[in-house]
C-alpha positions as CSV (number, residue, x, y, z in Angstrom):
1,X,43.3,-30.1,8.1
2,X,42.4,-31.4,4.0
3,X,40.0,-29.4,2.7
4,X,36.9,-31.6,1.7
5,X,35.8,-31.8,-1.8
6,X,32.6,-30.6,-1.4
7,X,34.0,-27.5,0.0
8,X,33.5,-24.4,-2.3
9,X,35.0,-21.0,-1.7
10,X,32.6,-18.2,-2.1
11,X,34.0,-14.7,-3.3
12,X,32.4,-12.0,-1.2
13,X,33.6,-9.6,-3.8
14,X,31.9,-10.9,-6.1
15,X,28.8,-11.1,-4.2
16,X,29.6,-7.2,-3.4
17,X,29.7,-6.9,-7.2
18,X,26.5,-8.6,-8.3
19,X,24.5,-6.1,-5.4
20,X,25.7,-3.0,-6.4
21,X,24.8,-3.9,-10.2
22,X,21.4,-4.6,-8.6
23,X,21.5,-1.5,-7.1
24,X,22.8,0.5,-10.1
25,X,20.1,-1.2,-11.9
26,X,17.3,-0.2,-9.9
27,X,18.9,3.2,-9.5
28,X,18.8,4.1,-12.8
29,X,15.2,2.5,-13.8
30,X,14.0,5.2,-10.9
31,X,15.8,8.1,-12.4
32,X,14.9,7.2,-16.0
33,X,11.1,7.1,-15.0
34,X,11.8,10.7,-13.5
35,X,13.0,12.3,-16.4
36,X,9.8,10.6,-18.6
37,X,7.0,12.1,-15.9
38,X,5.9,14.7,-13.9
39,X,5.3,13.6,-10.7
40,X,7.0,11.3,-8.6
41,X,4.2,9.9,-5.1
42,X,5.5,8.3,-2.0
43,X,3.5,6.1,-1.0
44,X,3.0,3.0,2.1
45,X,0.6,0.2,1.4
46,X,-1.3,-1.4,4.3
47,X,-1.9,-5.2,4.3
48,X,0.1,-5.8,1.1
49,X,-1.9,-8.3,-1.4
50,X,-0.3,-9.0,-4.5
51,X,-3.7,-9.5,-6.0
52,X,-4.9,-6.2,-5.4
53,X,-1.5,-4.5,-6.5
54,X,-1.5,-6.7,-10.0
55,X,-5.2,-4.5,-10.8
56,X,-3.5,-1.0,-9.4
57,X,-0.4,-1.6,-11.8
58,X,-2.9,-2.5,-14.5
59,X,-5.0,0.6,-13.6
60,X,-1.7,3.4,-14.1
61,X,-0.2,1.4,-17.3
62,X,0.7,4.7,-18.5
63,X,2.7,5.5,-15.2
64,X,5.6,3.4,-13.0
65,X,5.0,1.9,-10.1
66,X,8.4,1.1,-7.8
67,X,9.0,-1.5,-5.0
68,X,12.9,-1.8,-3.8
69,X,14.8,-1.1,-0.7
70,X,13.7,0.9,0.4
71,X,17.5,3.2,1.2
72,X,18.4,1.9,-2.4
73,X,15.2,4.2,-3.9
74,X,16.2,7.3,-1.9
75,X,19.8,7.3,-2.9
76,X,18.3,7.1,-6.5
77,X,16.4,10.5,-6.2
78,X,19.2,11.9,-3.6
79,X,19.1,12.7,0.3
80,X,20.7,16.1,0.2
81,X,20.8,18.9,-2.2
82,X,23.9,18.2,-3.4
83,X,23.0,14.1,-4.1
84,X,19.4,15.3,-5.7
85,X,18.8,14.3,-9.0
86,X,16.6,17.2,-9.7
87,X,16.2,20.1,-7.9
88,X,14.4,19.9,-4.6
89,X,13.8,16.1,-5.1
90,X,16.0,15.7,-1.8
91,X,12.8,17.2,0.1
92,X,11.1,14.2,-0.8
93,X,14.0,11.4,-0.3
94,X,16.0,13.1,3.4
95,X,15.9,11.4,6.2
96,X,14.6,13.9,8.1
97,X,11.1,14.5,5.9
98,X,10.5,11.1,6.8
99,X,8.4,10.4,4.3
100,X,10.7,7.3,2.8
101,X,11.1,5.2,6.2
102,X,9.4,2.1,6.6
103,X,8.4,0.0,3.6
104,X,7.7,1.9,0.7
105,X,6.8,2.2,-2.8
106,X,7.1,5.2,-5.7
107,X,4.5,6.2,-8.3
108,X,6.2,7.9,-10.4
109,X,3.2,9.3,-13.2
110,X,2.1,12.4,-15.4
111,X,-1.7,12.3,-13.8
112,X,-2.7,15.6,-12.2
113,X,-2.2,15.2,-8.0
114,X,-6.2,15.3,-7.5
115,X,-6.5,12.4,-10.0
116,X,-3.8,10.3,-8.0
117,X,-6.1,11.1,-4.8
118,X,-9.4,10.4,-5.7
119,X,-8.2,6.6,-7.4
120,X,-6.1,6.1,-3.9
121,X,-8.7,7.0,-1.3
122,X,-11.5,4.9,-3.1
123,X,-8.8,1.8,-3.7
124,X,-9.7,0.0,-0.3
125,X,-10.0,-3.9,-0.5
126,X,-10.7,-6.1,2.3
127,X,-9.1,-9.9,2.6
128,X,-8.6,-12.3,5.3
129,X,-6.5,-11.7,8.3
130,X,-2.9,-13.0,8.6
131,X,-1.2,-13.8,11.6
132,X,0.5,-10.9,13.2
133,X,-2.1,-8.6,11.9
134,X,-4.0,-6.7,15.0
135,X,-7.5,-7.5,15.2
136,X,-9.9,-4.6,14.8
137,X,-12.9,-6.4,16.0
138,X,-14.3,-8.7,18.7
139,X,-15.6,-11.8,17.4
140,X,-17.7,-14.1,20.0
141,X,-19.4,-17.2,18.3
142,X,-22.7,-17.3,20.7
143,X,-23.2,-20.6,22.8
144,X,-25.6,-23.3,21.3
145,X,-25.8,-24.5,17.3
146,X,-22.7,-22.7,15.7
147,X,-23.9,-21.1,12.5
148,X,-22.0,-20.3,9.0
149,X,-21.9,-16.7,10.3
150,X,-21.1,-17.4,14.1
151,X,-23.9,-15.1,15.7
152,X,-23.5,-11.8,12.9
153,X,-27.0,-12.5,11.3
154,X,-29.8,-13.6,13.5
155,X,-30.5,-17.7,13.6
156,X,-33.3,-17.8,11.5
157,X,-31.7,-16.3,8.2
158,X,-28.6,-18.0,8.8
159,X,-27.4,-22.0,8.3
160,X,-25.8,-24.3,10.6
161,X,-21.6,-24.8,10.1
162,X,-21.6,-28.0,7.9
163,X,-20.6,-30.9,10.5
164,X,-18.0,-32.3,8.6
165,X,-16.1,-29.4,10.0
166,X,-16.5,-30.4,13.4
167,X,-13.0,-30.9,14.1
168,X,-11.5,-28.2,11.9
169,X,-13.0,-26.1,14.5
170,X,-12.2,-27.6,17.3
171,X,-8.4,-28.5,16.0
172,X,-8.3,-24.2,15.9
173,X,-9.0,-24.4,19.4
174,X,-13.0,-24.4,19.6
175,X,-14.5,-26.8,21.9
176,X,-17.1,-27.8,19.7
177,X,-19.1,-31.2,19.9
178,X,-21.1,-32.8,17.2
179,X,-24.9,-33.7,18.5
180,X,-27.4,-35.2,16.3
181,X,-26.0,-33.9,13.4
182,X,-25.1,-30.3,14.4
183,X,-21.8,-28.6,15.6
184,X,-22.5,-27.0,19.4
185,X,-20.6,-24.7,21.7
186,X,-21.4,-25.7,25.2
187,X,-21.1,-21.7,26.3
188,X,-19.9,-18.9,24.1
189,X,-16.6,-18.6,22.5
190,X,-14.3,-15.4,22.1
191,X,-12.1,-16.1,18.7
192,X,-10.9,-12.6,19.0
193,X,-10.8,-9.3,20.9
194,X,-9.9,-6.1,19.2
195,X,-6.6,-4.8,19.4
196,X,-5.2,-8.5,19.4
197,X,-2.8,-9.4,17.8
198,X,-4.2,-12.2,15.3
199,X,-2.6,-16.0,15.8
200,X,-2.9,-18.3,12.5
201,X,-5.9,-20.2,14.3
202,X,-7.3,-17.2,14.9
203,X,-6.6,-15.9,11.8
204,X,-8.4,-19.3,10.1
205,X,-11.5,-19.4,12.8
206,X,-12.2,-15.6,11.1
207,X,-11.8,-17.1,7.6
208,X,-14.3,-20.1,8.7
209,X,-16.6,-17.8,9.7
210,X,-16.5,-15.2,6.1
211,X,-14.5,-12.4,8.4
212,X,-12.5,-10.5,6.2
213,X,-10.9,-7.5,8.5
214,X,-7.3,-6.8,6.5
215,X,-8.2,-3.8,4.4
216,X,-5.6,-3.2,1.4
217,X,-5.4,0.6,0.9
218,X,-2.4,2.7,-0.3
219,X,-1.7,6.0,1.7
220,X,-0.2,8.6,-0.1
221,X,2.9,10.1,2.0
222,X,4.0,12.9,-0.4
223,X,4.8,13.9,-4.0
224,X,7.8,15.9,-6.0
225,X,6.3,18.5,-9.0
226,X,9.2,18.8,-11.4
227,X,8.0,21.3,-12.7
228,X,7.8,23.7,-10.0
229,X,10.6,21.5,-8.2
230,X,9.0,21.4,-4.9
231,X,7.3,19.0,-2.6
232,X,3.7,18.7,-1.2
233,X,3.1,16.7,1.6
234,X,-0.6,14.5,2.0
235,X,-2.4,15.0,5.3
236,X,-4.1,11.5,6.1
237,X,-7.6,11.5,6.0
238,X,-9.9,11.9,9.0
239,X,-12.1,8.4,9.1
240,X,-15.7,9.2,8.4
241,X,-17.0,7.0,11.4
């Protein structure tokens, strides 16, 4: 059979090449930031908003902040003690800690451990849903006038929805109907229960209504002293409700 002229052979070597310089690359940015600092912090982030991350990175110019695959970072620091790059840094990178599973970043930084926690734990942001996340609130928009709030502040201190969104509501699944001016819900209307997980409508109903439930926050896993070449693990803080 001719082989067509718009045909074009692709070179999986080469592709194999170009990844493992990517890989090389990031490999050696990591280890060159360990030899420069102190400290190197394991951390998750919850609800990911590149927003939010832009002012963190701002906040610790003086230190690196990582993002990569997240296998490709652990090789760079070394998974056993004879792959570590510095003593005992394979405490911090083995599969069996733990603490590098999932999606993950490094801060990699000369600031003193209680300086790292006090900026982390009061870093919490909230945003808007997005689909997928699970909701942790009920939200039921009471029967009657729908106001800007949906029922979370008493009538009287409130303001009806404007009417020209009428059928932005009910296109996101509301059964709304527009009398003498005013958007009205025939009986009350659950947008959400908690522990659901969040559709897009429900996800833009909660943005219609000023609900902002994702929280941004960064949970520190663990960190690697260099100097005394050992590794402390974070306990997650008890919520104060």
């Amino acid at each position: 059979m001719p082989k067509s002229k718009r045909s074009k052979l692709i070179t999986l070597a080469q592709t194999d090449k170009k990844t493992r310089e990517d890989k090389e690359r990031i490999g050696d940015e990591i280890r060159s930031q360990v030899d420069a600092h102190r400290y190197v912090w394991v951390f998750s982030v919850a609800n990911m908003r590149n927003t939010f991350l832009k002012t963190v990175r701002q906040d610790w110019r003086g230190s690196r902040l990582l993002f990569g695959r997240t296998r490709v970072m652990a090789k760079a620091l070394g998974r056993t003690p004879e792959e570590a790059y510095l003593p005992g840094l394979d405490e911090l990178a083995s599969d069996e800690a733990g603490y590098m599973a999932g999606d993950i970043g490094l801060l990699i930084t000369d600031e003193a451990p209680d300086v790292v926690r006090d900026y982390f734990e009061s870093f919490v942001k909230t945003d808007f849903a997005r689909a997928g996340l699970k909701a942790p609130l009920t939200f039921i928009v009471p029967e009657g006038i729908v106001y800007s709030t949906g029922g979370r502040i008493p009538a009287e201190d409130d303001v009806p929805m404007a009417h020209s969104l009428e059928t932005t509501l009910r296109g996101l699944g509301m059964p709304t109907q527009l009398k003498n001016g005013k958007i009205m819900l025939g009986g009350d209307y659950t947008v959400c229960k908690e522990g659901d997980e969040l559709t897009g409508k429900q996800t833009r109903l909660l943005k219609q209504f000023g609900i902002a439930v994702a929280e941004f926050k960064i949970e520190l896993r663990a960190y690697y002293d260099k100097d005394s070449a050992s590794v402390t693990k974070e306990e997650p803080k008890e919520s104060s409700d």
